[in-house]
VOTIDREN-466347 format. One record per residue (C-alpha): x, y, z; residue number from 1; residue in three letters. Coordinates in Angstrom, 2 decimals, always signed. Example, Ala and Ser with C-alpha at 12.3 -4.5 7.8 and 13.67 -1.06 7.14 Angstrom:
VOTIDREN-466347
+---------+---------+---------+-------+------+
|      c1 |      c2 |      c3 | lumfi | nudo |
+---------+---------+---------+-------+------+
|  +12.30 |   -4.50 |   +7.80 |     1 |  ala |
|  +13.67 |   -1.06 |   +7.14 |     2 |  ser |
+---------+---------+---------+-------+------+
***
This chain:
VOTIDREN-466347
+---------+---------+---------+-------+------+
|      c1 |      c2 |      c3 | lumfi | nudo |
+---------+---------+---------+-------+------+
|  +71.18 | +103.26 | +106.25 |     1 |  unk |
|  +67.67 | +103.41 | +106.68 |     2 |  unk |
|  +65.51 | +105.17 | +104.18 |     3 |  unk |
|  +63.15 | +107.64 | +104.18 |     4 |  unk |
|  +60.34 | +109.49 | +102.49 |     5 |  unk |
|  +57.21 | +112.15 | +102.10 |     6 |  unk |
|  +54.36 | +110.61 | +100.59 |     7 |  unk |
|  +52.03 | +113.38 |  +99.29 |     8 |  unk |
|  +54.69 | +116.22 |  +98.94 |     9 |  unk |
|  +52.21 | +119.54 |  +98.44 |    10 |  unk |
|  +52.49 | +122.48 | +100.87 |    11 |  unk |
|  +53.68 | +120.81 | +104.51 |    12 |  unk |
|  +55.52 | +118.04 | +102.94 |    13 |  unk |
|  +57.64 | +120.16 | +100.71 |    14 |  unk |
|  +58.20 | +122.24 | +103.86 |    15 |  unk |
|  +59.14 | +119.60 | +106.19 |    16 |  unk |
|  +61.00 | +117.68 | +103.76 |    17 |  unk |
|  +63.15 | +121.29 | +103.06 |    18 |  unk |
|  +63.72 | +121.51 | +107.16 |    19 |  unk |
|  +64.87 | +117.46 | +107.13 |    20 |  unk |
|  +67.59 | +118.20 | +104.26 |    21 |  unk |
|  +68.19 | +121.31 | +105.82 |    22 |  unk |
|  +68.99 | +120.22 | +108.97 |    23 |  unk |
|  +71.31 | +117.12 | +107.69 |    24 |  unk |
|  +68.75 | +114.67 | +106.86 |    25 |  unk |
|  +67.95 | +112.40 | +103.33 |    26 |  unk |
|  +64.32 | +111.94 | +102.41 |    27 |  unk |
|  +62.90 | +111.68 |  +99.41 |    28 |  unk |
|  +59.63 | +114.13 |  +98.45 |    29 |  unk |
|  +57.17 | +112.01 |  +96.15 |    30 |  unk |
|  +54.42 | +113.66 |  +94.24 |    31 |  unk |
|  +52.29 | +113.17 |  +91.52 |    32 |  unk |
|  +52.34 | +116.61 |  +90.46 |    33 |  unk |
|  +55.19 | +116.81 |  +87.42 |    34 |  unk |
|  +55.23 | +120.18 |  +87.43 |    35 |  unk |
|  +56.11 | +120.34 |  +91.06 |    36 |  unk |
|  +58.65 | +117.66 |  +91.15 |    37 |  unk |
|  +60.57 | +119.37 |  +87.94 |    38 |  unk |
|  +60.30 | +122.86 |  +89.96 |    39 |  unk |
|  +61.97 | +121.00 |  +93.15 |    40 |  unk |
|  +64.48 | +119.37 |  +91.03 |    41 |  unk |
|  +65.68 | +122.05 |  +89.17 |    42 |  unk |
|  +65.30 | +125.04 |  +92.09 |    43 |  unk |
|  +65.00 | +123.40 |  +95.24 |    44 |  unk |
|  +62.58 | +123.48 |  +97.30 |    45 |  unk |
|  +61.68 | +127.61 |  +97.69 |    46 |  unk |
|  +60.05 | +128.36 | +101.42 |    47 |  unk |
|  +58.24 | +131.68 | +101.77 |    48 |  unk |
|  +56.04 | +133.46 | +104.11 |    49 |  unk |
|  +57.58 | +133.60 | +107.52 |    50 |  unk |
|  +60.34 | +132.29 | +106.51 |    51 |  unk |
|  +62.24 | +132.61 | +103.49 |    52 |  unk |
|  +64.72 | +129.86 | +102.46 |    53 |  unk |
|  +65.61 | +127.67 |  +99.26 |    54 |  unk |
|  +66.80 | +124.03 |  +99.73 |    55 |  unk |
|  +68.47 | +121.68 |  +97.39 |    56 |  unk |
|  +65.62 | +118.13 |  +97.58 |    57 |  unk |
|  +65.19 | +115.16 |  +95.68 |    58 |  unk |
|  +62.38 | +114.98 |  +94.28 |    59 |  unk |
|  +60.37 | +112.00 |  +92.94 |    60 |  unk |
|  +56.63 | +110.87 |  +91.24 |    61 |  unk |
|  +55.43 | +107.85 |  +92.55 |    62 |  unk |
|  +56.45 | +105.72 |  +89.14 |    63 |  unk |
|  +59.88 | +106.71 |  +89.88 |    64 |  unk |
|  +59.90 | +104.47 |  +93.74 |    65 |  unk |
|  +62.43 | +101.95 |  +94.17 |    66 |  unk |
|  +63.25 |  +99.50 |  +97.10 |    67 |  unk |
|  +61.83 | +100.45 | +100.54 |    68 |  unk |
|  +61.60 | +102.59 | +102.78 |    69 |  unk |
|  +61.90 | +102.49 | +106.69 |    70 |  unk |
|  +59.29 | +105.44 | +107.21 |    71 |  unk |
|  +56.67 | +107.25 | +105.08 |    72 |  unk |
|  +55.03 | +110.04 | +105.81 |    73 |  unk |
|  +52.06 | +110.48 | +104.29 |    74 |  unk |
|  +50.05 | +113.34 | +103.10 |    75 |  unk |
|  +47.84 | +112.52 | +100.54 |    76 |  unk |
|  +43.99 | +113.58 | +100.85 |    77 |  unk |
|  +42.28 | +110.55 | +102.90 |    78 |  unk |
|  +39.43 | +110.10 |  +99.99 |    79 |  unk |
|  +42.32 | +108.22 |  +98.24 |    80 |  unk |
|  +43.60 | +106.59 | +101.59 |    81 |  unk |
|  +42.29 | +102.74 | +100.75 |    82 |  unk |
|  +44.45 | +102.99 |  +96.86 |    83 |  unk |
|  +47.30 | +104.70 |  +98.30 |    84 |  unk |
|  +48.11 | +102.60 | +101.78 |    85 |  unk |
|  +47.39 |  +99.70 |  +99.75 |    86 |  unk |
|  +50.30 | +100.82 |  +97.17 |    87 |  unk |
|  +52.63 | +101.71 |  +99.57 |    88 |  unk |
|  +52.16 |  +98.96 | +101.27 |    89 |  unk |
|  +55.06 |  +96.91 |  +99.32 |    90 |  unk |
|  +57.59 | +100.13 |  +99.66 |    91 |  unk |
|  +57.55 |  +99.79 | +103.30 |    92 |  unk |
|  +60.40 |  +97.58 | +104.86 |    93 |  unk |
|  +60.04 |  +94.71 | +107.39 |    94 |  unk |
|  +59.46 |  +97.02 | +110.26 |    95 |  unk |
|  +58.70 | +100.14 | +108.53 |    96 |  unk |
|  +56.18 | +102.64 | +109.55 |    97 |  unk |
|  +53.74 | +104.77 | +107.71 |    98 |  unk |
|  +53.15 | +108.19 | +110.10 |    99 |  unk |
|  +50.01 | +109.43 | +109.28 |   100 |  unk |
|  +49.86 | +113.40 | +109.29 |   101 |  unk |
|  +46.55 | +113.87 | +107.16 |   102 |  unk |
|  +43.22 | +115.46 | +109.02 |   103 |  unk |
|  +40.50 | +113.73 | +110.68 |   104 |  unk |
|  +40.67 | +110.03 | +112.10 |   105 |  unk |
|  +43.10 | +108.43 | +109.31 |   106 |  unk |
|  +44.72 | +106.21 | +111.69 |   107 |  unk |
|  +42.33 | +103.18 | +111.97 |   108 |  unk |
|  +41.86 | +102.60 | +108.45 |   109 |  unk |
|  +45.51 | +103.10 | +107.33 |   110 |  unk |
|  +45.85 | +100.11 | +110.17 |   111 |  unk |
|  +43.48 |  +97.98 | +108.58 |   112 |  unk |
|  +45.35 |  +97.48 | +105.22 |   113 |  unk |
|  +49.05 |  +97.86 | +106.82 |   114 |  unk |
|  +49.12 |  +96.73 | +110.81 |   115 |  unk |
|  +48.80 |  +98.53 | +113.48 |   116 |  unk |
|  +52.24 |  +97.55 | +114.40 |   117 |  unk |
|  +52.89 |  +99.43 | +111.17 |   118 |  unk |
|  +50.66 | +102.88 | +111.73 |   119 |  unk |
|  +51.55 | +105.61 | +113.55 |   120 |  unk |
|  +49.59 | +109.18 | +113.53 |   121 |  unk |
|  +51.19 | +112.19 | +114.20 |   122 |  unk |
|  +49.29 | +115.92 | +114.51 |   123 |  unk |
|  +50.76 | +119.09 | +112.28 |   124 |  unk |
|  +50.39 | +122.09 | +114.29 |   125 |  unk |
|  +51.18 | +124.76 | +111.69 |   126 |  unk |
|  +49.77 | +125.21 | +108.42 |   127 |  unk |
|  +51.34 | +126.42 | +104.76 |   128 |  unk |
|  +50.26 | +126.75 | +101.26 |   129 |  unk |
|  +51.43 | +126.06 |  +97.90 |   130 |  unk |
|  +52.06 | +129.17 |  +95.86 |   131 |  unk |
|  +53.61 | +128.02 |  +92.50 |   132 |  unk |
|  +55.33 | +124.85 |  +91.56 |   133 |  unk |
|  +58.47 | +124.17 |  +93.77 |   134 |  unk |
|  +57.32 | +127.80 |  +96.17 |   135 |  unk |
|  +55.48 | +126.66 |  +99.53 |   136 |  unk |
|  +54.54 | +129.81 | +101.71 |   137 |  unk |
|  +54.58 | +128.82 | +105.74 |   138 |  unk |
|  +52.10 | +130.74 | +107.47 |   139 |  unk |
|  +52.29 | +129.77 | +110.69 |   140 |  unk |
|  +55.12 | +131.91 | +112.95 |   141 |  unk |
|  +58.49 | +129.93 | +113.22 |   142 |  unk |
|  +58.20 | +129.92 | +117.53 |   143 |  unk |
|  +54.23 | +128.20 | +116.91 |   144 |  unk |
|  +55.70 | +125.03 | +114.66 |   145 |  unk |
|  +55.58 | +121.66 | +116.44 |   146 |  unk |
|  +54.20 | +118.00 | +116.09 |   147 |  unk |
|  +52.15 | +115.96 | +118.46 |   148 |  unk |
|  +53.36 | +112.01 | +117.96 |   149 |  unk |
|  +51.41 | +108.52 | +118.81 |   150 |  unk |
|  +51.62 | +105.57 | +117.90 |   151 |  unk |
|  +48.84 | +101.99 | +117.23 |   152 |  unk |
|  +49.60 |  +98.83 | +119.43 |   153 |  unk |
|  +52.22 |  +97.06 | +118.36 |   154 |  unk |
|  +54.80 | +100.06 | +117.43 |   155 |  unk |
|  +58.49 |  +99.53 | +118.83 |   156 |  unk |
|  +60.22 | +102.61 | +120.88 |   157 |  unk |
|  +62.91 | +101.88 | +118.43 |   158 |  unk |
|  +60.64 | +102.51 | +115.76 |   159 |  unk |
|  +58.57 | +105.44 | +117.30 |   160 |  unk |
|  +62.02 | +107.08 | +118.26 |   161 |  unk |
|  +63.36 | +106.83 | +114.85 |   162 |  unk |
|  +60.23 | +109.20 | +113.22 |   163 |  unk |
|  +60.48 | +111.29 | +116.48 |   164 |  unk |
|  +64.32 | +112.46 | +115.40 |   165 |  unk |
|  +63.46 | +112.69 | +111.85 |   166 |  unk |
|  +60.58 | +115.36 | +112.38 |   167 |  unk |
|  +62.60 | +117.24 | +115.10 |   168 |  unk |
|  +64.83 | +118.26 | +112.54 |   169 |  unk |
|  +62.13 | +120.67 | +111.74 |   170 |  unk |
|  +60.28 | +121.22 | +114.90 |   171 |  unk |
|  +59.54 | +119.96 | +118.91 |   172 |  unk |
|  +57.61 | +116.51 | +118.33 |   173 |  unk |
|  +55.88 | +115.83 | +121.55 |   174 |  unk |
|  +55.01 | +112.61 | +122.14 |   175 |  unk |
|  +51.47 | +112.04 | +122.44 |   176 |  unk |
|  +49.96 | +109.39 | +124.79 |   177 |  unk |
|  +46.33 | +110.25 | +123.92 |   178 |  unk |
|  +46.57 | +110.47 | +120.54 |   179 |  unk |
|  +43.23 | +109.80 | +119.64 |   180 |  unk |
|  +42.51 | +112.57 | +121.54 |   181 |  unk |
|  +45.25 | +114.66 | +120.04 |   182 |  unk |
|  +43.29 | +114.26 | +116.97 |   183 |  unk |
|  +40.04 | +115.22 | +118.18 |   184 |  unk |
|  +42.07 | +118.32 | +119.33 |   185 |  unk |
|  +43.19 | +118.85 | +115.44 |   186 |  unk |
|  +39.78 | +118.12 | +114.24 |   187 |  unk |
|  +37.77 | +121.14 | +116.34 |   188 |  unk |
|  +40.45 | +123.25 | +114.73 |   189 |  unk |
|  +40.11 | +121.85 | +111.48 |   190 |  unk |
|  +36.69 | +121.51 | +111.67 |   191 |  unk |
|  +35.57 | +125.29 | +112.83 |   192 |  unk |
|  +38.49 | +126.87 | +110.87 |   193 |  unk |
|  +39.49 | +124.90 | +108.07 |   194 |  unk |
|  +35.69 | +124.41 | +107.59 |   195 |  unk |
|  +34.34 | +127.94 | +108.42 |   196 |  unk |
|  +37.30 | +129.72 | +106.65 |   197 |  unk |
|  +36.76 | +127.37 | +103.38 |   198 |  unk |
|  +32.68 | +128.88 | +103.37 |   199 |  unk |
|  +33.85 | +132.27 | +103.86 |   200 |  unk |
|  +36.71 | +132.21 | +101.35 |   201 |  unk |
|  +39.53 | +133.36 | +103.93 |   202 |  unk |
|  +42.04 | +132.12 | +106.26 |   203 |  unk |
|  +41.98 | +131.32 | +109.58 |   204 |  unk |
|  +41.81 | +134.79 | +110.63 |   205 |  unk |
|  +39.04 | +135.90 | +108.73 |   206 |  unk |
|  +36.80 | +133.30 | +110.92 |   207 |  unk |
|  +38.32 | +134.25 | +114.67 |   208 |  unk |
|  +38.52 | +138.01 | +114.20 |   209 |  unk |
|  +34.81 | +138.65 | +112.42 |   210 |  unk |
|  +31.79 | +139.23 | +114.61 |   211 |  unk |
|  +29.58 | +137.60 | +112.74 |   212 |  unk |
|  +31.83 | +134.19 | +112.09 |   213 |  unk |
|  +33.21 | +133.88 | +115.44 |   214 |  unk |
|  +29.42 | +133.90 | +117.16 |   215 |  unk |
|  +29.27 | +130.68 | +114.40 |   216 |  unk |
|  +33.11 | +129.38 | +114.98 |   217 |  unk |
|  +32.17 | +129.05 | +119.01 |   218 |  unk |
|  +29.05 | +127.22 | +118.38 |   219 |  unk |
|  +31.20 | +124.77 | +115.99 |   220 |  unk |
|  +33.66 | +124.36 | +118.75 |   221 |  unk |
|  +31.28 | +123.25 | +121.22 |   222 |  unk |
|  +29.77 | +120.93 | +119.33 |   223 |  unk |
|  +32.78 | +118.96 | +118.18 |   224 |  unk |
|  +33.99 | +119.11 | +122.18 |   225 |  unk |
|  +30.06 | +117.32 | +122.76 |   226 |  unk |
|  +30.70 | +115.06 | +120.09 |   227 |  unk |
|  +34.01 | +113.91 | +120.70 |   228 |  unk |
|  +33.22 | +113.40 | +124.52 |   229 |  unk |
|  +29.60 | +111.62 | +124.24 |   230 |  unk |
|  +32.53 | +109.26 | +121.73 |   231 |  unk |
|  +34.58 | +108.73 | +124.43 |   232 |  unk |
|  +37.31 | +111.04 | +123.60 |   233 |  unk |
|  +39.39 | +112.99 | +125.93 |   234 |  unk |
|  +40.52 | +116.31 | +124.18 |   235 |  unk |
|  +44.38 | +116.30 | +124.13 |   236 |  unk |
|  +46.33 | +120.19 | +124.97 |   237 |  unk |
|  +46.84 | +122.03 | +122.09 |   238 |  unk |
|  +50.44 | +123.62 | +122.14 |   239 |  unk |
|  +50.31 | +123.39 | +126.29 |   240 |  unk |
|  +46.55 | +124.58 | +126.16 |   241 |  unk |
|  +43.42 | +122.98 | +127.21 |   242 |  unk |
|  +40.87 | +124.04 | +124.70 |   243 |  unk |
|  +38.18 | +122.22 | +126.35 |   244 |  unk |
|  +38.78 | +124.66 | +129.72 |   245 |  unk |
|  +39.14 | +127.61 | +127.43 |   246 |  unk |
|  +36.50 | +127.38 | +124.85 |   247 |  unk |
|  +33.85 | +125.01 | +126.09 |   248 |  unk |
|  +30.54 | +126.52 | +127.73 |   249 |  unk |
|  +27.08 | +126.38 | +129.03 |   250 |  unk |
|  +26.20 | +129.57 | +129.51 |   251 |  unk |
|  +26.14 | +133.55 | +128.07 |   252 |  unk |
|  +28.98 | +134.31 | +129.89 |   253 |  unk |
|  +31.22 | +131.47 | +129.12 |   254 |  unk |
|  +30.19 | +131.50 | +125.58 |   255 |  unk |
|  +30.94 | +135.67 | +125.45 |   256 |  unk |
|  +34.83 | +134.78 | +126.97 |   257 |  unk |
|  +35.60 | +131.72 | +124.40 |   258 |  unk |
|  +34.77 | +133.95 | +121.75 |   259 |  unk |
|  +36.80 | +137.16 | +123.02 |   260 |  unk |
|  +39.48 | +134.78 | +123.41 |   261 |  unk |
|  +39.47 | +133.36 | +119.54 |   262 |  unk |
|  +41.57 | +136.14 | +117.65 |   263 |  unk |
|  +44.33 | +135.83 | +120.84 |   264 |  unk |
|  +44.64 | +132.10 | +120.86 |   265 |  unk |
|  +44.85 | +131.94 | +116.90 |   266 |  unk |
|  +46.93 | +134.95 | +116.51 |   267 |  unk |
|  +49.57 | +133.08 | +115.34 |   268 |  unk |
|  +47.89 | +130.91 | +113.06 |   269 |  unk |
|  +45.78 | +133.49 | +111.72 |   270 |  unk |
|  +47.17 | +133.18 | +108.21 |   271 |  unk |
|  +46.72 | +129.94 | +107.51 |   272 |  unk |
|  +44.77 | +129.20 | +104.42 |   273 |  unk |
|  +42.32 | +126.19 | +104.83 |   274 |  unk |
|  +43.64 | +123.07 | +102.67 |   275 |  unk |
|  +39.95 | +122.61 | +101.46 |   276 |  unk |
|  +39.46 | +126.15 | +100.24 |   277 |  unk |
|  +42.97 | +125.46 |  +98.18 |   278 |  unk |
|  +41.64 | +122.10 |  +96.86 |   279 |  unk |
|  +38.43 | +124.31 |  +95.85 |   280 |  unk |
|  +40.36 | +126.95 |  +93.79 |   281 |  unk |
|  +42.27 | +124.36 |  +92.43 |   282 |  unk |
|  +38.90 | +122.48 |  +91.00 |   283 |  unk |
|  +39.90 | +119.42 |  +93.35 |   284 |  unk |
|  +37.69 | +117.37 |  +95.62 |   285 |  unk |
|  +38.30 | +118.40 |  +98.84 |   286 |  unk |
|  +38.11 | +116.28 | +102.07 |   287 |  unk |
|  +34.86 | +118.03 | +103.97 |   288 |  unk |
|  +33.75 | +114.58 | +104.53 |   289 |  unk |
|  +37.04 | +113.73 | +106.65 |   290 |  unk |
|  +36.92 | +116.76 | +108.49 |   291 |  unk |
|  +33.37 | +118.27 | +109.39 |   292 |  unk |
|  +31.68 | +115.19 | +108.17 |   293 |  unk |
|  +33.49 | +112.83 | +110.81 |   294 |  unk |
|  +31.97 | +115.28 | +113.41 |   295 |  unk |
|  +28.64 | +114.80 | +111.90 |   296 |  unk |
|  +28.92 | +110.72 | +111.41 |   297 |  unk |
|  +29.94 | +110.43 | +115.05 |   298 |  unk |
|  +27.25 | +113.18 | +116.10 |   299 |  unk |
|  +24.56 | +110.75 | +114.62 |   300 |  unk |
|  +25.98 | +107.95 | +115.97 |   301 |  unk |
|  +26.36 | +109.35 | +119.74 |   302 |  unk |
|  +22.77 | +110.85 | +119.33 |   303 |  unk |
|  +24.65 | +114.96 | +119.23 |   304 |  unk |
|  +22.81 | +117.14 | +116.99 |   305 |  unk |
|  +25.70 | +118.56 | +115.01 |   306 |  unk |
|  +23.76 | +121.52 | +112.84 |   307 |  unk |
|  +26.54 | +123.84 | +112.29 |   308 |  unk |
|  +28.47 | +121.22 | +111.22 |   309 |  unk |
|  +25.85 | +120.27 | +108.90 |   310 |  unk |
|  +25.40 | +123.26 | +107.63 |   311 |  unk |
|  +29.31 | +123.92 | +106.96 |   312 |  unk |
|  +29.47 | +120.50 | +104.99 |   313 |  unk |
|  +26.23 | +121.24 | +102.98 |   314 |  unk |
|  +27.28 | +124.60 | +102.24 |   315 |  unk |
|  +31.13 | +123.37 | +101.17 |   316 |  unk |
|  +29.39 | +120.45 |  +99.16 |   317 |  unk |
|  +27.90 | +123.35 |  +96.93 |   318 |  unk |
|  +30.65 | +125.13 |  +96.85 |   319 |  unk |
|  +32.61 | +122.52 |  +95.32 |   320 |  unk |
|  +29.72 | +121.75 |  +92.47 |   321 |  unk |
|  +29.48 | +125.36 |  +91.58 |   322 |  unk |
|  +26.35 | +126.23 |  +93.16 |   323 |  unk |
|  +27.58 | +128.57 |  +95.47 |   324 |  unk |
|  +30.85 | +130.99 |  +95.59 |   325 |  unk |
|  +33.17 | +130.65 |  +98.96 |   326 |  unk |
|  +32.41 | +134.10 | +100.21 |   327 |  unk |
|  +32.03 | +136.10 | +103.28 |   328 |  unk |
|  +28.28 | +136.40 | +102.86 |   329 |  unk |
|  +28.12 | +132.83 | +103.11 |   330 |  unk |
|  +28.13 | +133.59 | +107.43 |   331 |  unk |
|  +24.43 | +134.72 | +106.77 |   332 |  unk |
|  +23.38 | +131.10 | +105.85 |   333 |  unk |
|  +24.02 | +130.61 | +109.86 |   334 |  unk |
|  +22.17 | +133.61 | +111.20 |   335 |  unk |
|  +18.89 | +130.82 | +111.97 |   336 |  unk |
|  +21.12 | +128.57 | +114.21 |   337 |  unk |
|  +23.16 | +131.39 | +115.88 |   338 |  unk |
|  +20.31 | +132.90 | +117.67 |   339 |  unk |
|  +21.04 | +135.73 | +120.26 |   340 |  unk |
+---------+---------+---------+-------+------+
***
């Protein structure tokens, strides 16, 4: 019987991992977090938001592993990436897989310590938060939740087909060809939302329904679409939609429709609160440097100016050492590189 098992159980992992035992599958939800794991032990695993369930789990800490397991999927923040792959390393099984669902570009470096023919990356397309120990709110609707799937050189269909039915007992999991572009995809989002919403304080909706941040949020989105291209990356559809086609521009015009079109094509997601801003209010690290920052390592590298990306990092970096407070009035620190 194979075995299997979330690495990194916060928010999404204690949500998936409630949908997999819902649904008829074992996995086992490992976190570091006591606390947590006690709450999910003793009341299940509690989903609010919009849904509301609770769901019998087990529920481990990382000290508490034994044997191996045929996949993990892992969750963790990537600033711990290089300790963590290398520890679960000697869980995984002869042909096991570790499926990558973190932000950013994770995949290559979880592939240097374990194999490629051991790393697959997979894209979350909904986002949740955790409200108390053992409570996870989902705040993406229940018809928007689905999974884009790839997989490194070297990964069996055997192997890709057995974490393709384990995540569809939550969701569609499409597989993704072009999943390096499928990432990109993620990391606009991330990086204009996640990163915009985490300066501002708010969630996703407080960045693509506000005058002020959506003039910023369009200018974000362009530049991660010139950065990713001048990398070689071909955007992948988000959810059956080409964001490129929809929010890319040149001109007034253009630039005037992609940003009428930002509070309809994240209407659904508009509640999600960014991971980093969580990680902030928890007095955590959180991973700016994985999200914006890869748009701003490649922008240097591919000669793209990237200075609203810039700006969003700096202004998150000070954030985080108590310099600044994550507040709307934090928009106004872009009013120089907005222009007209």
């Amino acid at each position: 019987m194979k075995r299997y098992a979330i690495y990194g159980a916060g928010s999404l992992g204690t949500i998936l991992g409630a949908y997999i035992t819902k649904n008829g599958g074992q996995i086992d939800l490992i976190n570091r977090n006591i606390a947590h794991v006690e709450a999910l032990r003793e009341k299940g695993a509690r989903i609010t938001g919009t849904v509301e369930m609770t769901v019998p789990v087990t529920a481990i800490t990382p000290d508490e592993m034994e044997g191996k397991y045929d996949v993990i999927i892992l969750l963790t923040k990537q600033l711990h990436n290089a300790e963590v792959v290398t520890f679960l390393k000697d869980y995984l099984t002869d042909d096991g897989v570790i499926v990558t669902l973190q932000n950013g570009l994770p995949e290559p470096g979880i592939a240097a310590i374990v194999g490629p023919e051991h790393t697959m990356g997979c894209v979350v397309e909904w986002g949740a938060t955790l409200a108390a120990p053992g409570v996870c709110t989902l705040t993406s609707e229940p018809d928007s939740l689905s999974f884009h799937m790839g997989k490194m050189k070297g990964i069996t269909d055997e192997q890709f087909n057995t974490v393709k039915e384990l995540l569809e007992l939550m969701c569609p999991v499409h597989e993704e060809k072009n999943i390096i572009g499928a990432r990109w995809s993620k990391l606009l989002i991330n990086a204009t939302f996640s990163g915009l919403g985490t300066v501002v304080g708010g969630v996703f909706g407080d960045v693509s329904e506000n005058k002020d941040a959506k003039k910023v949020a369009v200018r974000c989105m362009k530049e991660c679409i010139d950065v990713g291209h001048a990398a070689g990356a071909v955007f992948a559809p988000v959810q059956g939609k080409d964001i490129v086609k929809l929010f890319y521009y040149k001109g007034k015009a253009k630039r005037a429709f992609a940003t009428f079109l930002l509070p309809i094509a994240m209407k659904k997601h508009r509640d999600i609160e960014p991971s980093m801003l969580q990680d902030l209010k928890n007095s955590k690290p959180c991973e700016v440097d994985a999200i914006n920052g890869v748009v701003c390592y490649f922008g240097r590298k591919c000669g793209v100016a990237t200075p609203i990306n810039d700006r969003i990092v700096a202004i998150i970096k000070r954030i985080q050492a108590g310099e600044l407070q994550a507040s709307p009035e934090n928009i106004r620190y872009f009013d120089e590189l907005v222009g007209d």
